[in-house]
C-alpha positions in Angstrom: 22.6 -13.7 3.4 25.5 -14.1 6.1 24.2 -14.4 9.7 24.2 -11.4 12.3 25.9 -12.1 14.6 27.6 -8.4 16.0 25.1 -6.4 18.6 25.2 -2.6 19.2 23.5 -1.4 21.8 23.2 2.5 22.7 21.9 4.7 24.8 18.6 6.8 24.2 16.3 8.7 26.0 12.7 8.0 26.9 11.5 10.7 24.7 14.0 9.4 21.5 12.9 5.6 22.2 9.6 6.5 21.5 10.4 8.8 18.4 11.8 5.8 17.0 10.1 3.0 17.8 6.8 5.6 16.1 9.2 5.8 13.3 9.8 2.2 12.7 6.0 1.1 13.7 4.9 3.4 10.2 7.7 2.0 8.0 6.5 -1.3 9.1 9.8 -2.3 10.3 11.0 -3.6 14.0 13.7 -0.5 15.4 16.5 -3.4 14.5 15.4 -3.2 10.8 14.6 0.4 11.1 17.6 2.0 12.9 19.9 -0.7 10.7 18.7 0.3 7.2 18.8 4.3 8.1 22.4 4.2 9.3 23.1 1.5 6.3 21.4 4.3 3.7 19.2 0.8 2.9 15.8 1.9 1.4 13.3 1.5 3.7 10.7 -1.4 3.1 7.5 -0.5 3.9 5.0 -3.5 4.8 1.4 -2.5 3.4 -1.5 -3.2 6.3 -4.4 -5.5 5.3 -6.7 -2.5 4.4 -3.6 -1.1 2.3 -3.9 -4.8 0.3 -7.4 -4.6 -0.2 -7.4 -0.9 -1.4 -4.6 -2.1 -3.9 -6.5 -5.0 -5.0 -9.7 -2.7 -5.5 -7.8 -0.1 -8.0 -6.8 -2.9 -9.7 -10.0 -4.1 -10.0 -10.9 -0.8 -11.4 -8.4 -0.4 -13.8 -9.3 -3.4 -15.3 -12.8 -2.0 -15.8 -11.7 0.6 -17.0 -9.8 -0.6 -19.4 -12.3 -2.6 -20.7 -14.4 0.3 -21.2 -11.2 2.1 -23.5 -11.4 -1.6 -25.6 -15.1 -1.3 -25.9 -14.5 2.0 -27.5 -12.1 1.1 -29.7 -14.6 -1.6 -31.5 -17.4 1.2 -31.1 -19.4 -0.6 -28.7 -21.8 1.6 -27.0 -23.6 -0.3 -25.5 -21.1 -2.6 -24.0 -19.5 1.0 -22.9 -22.6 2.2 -21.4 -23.2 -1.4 -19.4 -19.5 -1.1 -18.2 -19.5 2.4 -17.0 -22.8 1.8 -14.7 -21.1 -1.8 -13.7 -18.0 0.4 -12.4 -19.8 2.9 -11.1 -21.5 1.0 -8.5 -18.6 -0.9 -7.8 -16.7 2.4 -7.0 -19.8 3.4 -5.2 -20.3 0.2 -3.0 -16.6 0.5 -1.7 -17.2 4.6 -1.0 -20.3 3.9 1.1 -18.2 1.5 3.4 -16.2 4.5 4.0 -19.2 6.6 6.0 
């Protein structure tokens, strides 16, 4: 990646800094990243928080019970299916309840 070197400085109200600095504060960008990728057409990056992570990592964990109870389906396990549904169940419960 080649160095930045150029600055460009301009001229905004009180009322626009603050639009944009809100802006780039929710795409998880600084306003240099923010204001250079919109006038670039770059895609915006967008920088999960750490309860974003941990939700992520939770659905995953969830889809990987799930798809164990799809598996234990296919080889007609009912019982395994029955254990694996309550098991997820409370697991999906547990993380709700830390929501009240």
């Amino acid at each position: 990646m080649m160095k930045r070197a150029k600055k460009i400085e301009f001229r905004v109200t009180h009322t626009e800094y603050f639009i944009i600095q809100n802006k780039a504060l929710k795409s998880g960008n600084s306003i240099s990243e923010f204001l250079r990728n919109t006038a670039l057409d770059y895609p915006l990056t967008y920088k999960l928080t750490e309860d974003e992570i941990l939700a992520y990592r939770q659905l995953s964990q969830y889809a990987d019970n799930f798809r164990r109870i799809g598996n234990l389906f296919k080889l007609g396990d009912t019982t395994g299916v029955k254990e694996a549904c309550i098991e997820t169940t409370k697991l999906i419960r547990n993380h709700l309840n830390k929501l009240k």
